[in-house]
C-alpha positions as CSV (number, residue, x, y, z in Angstrom):
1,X,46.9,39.3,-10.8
2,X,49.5,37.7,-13.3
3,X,47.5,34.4,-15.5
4,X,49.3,31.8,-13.5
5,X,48.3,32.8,-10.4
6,X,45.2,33.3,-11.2
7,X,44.6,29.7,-12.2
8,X,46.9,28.2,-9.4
9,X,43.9,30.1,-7.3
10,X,41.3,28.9,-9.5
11,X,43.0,25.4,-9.1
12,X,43.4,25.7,-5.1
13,X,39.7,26.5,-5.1
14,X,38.4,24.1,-6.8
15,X,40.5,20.7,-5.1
16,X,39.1,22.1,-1.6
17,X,35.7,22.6,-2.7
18,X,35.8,18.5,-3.8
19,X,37.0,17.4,-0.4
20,X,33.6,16.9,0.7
21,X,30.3,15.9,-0.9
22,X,28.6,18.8,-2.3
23,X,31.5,20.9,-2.3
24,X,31.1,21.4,1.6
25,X,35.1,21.5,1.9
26,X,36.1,20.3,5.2
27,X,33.5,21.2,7.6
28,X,33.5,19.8,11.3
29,X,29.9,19.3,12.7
30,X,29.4,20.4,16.1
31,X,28.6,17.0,17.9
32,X,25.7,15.2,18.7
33,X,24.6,13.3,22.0
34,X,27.5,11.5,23.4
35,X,30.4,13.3,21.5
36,X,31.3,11.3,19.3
37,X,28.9,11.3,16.3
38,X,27.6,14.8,14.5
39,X,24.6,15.9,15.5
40,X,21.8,15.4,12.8
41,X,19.3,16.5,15.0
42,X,16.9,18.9,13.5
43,X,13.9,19.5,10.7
44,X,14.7,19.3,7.1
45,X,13.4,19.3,3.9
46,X,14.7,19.0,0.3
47,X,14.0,21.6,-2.3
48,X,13.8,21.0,-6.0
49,X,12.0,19.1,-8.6
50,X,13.2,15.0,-7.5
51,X,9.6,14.2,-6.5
52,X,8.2,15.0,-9.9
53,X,11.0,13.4,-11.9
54,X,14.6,11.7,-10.6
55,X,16.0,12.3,-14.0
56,X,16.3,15.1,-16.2
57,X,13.7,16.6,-17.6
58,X,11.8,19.0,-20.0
59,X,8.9,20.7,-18.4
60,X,6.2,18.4,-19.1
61,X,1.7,19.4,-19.4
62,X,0.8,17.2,-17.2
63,X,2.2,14.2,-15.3
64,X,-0.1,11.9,-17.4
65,X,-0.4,12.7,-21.0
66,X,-2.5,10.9,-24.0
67,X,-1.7,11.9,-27.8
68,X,-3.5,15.0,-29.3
69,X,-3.7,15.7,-33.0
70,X,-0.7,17.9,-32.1
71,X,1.4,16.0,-30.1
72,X,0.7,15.1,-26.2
73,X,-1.9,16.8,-24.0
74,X,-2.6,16.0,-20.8
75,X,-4.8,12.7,-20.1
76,X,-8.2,13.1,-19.1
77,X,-8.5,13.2,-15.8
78,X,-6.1,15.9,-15.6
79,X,-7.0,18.2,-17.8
80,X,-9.4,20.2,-15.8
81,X,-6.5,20.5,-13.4
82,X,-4.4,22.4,-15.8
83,X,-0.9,23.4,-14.4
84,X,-1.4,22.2,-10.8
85,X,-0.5,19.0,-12.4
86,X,2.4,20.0,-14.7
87,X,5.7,19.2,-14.6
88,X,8.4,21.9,-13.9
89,X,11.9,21.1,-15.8
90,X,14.9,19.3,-13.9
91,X,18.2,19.2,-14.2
92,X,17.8,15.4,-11.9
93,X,19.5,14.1,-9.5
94,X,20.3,10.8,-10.6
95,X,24.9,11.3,-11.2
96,X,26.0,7.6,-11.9
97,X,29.4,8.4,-12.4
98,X,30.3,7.5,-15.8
99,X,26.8,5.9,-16.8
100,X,24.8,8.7,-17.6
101,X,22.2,10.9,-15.9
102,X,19.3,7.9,-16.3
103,X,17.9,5.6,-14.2
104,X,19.7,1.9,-15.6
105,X,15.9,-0.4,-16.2
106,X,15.6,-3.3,-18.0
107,X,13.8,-3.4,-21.1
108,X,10.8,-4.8,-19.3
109,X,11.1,-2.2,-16.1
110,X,11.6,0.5,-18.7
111,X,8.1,-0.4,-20.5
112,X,6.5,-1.0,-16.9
113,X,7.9,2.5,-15.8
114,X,6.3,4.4,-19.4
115,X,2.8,2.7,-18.9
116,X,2.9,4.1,-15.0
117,X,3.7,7.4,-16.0
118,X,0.5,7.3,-18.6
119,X,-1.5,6.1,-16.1
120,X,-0.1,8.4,-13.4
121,X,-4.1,9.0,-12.3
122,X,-4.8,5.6,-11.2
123,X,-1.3,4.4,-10.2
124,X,0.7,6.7,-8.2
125,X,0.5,5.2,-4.5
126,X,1.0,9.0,-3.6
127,X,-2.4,10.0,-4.5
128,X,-3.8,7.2,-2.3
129,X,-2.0,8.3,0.8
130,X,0.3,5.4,1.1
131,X,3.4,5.4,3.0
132,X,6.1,6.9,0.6
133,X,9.1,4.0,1.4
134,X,12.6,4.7,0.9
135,X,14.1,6.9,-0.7
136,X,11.3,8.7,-2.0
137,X,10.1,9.9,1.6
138,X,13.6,11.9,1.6
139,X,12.7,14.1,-1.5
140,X,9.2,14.6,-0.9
141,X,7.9,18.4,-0.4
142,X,7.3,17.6,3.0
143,X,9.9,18.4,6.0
144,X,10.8,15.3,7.8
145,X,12.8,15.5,11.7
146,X,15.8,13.4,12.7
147,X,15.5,12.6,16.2
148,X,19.4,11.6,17.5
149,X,19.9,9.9,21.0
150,X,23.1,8.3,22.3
151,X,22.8,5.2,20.4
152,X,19.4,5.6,18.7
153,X,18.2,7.4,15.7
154,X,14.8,7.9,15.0
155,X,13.0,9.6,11.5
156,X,9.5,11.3,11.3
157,X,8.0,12.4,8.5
158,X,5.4,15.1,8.3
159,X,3.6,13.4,5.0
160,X,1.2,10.4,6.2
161,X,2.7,10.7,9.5
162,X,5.7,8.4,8.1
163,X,8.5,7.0,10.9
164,X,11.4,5.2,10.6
165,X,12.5,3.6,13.5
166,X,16.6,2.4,13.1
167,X,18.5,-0.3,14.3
168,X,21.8,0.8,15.4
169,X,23.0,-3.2,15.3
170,X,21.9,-5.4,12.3
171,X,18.8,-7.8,13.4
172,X,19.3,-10.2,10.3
173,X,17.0,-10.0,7.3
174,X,13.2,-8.1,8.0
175,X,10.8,-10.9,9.0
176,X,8.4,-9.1,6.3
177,X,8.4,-6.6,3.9
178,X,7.3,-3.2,4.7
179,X,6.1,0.6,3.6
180,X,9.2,1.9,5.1
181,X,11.3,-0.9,5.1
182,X,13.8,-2.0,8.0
183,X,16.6,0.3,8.5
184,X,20.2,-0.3,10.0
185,X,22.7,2.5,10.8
186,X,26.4,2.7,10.9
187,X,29.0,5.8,10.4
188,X,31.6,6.3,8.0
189,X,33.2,9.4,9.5
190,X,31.2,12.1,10.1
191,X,28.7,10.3,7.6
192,X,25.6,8.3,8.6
193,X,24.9,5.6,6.5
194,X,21.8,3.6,6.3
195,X,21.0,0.4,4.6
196,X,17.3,0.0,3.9
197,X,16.1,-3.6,2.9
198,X,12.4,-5.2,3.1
199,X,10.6,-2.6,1.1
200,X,7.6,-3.1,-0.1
201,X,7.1,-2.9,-3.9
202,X,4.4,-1.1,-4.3
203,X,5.8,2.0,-3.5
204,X,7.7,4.3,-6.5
205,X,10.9,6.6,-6.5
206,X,8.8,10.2,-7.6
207,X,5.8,11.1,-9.6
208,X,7.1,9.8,-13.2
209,X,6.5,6.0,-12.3
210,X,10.0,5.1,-12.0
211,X,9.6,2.5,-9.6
212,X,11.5,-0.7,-8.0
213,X,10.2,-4.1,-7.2
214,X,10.3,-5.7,-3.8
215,X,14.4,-6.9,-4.3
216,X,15.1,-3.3,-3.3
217,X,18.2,-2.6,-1.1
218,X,18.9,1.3,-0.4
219,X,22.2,2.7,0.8
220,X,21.8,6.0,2.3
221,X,24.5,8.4,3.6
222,X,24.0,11.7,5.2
223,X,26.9,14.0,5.2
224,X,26.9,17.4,7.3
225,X,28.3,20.3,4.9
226,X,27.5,22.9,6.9
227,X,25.4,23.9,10.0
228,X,22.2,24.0,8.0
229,X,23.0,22.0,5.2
230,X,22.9,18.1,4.8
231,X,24.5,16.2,1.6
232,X,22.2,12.9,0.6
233,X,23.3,10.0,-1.7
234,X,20.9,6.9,-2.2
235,X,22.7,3.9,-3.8
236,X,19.7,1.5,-5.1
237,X,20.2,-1.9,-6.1
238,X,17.6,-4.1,-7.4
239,X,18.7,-6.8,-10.3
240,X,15.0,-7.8,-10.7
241,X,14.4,-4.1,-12.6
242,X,17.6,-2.3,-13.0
243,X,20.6,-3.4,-14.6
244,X,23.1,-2.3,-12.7
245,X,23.3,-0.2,-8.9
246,X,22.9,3.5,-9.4
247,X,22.7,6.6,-7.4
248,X,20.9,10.0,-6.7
249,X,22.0,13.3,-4.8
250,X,20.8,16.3,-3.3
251,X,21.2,18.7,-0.8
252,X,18.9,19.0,2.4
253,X,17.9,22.1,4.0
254,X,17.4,22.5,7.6
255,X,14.2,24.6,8.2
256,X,14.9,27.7,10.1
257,X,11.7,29.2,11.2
258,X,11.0,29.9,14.9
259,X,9.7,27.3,16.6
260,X,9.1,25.2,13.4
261,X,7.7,21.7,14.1
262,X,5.8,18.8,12.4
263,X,2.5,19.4,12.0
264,X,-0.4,16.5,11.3
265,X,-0.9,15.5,8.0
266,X,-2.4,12.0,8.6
267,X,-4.1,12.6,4.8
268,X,-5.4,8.4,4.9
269,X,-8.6,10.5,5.7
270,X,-8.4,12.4,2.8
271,X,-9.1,10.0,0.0
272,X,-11.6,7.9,2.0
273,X,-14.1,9.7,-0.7
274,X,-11.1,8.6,-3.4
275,X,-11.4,4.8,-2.3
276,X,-15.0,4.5,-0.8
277,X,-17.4,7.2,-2.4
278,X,-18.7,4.8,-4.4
279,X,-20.5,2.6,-1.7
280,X,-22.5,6.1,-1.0
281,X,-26.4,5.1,-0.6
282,X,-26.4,8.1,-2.4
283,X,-23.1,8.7,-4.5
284,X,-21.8,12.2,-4.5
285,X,-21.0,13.0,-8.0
286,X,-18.3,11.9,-10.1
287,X,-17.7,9.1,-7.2
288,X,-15.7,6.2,-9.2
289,X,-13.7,4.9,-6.3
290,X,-10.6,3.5,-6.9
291,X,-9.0,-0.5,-6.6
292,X,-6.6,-1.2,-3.9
């Protein structure tokens, strides 16, 4: 093949590969209930290492390390753990075009962020079964299930036995912050787009202690790019810790096994020992319990 065909191919290639988010080119979902919209129905799950760490990242010993008289090892209560708690390398998903590949904190959020991550043990709202919010639910190595009606959307998440129930017209502001938030959904195209307000601040973004404070507003979109493939973006915007908006992306996967469903993982039960152990008559060993 002569050189400047070759790269008039390449070229050809490479402008219908960008016509849709995650190089989907121009793929037509089949449509949902109703006809109109695509249909999202179905269990997926993300892959990858965003639930550890949104930004790049060197593999790490241990999400919580402490110095050692050779550089960092991991913190106490993780050693014995070994590399059940490490952290595998990432390339991120954080792609704020023209910004850089990290997560935009103030001074003050940045500090808050590094003194989480130290204290990973004691901190993480993960560990203590709470509810995961938005958009860390997404990314979590959990499947979740989109359940798409005529005019309603519903999301259930396999960890904690997390829902999200979505307004398909805007009520006004949330009456009160919440885990999940309040969620509102509109399409752009054959994109569904959910904004995400009245979160809870209590909740973080992954395992490093990036985190957000209760300001929070989430933009989601969810983009068919093929029949088993979903493209997510997640705009966040919150002027109390970051200094500017800034986005993450990732590709979903639709799980494929037979007869795959949700299965219970209500894990509140779980660290009841975690939180109350303590208040034993007769304390199992090593009970410390933990503060809410």
């Amino acid at each position: 093949m002569p050189m400047r065909t070759f790269v008039l191919a390449v070229l050809f290639c490479l402008a219908s590969c960008a016509s849709a988010p995650g190089g989907g080119g121009q793929y037509v979902a089949p449509r949902g209930p109703g006809g109109v919209h695509p249909d999202l129905n179905g269990i997926w799950q993300a892959l990858g290492e965003a639930h550890y760490d949104l930004e790049r990242h060197m593999a790490r010993a241990s999400m919580a390390l402490r110095e050692g008289p050779r550089g960092p090892v991991p913190s106490a209560g993780t050693v014995a753990l070994g590399t059940v708690v490490a952290v595998p390398p990432g390339l991120g998903v954080v792609v704020d075009e023209g910004e850089g590949d990290t997560i935009p904190y103030t001074a003050e959020a940045l500090a808050l962020r590094d003194a989480n991550r130290a204290d990973w043990l004691a901190r993480d709202p993960e560990i203590k079964c709470y509810l995961p919010g938005v958009p860390r639910a997404t990314y979590m190595p959990y499947p979740f299930q989109i359940i798409q009606g005529d005019n309603d959307i519903f999301f259930a998440y396999q960890y904690a036995g997390a829902v999200r129930n979505i307004y398909s017209t805007d009520p006004g502001p949330a009456p009160l912050d919440s885990w999940m938030g309040q969620s509102v959904a509109s399409w752009d195209g054959d994109t569904l787009v959910l904004e995400v307000t009245g979160l809870l601040a209590d909740t973080w973004l992954d395992r490093a202690g990036n985190h957000h404070s209760e300001q929070l507003r989430v933009v989601e979109r969810f983009t068919p790019m093929g029949p088993n493939h979903l493209w997510y973006e997640a705009t966040l915007e919150d002027p109390k810790v970051y200094t500017r908006p800034w986005k993450i992306a990732l590709p979903l996967y639709r799980r494929m096994e037979p007869d795959f469903q949700l299965l219970d993982f209500k894990c509140v039960e779980f660290v009841e020992e975690l939180f109350y152990g303590k208040w034993r008559r007769h304390p199992l060993e090593g009970a410390t319990g933990v503060e809410r």
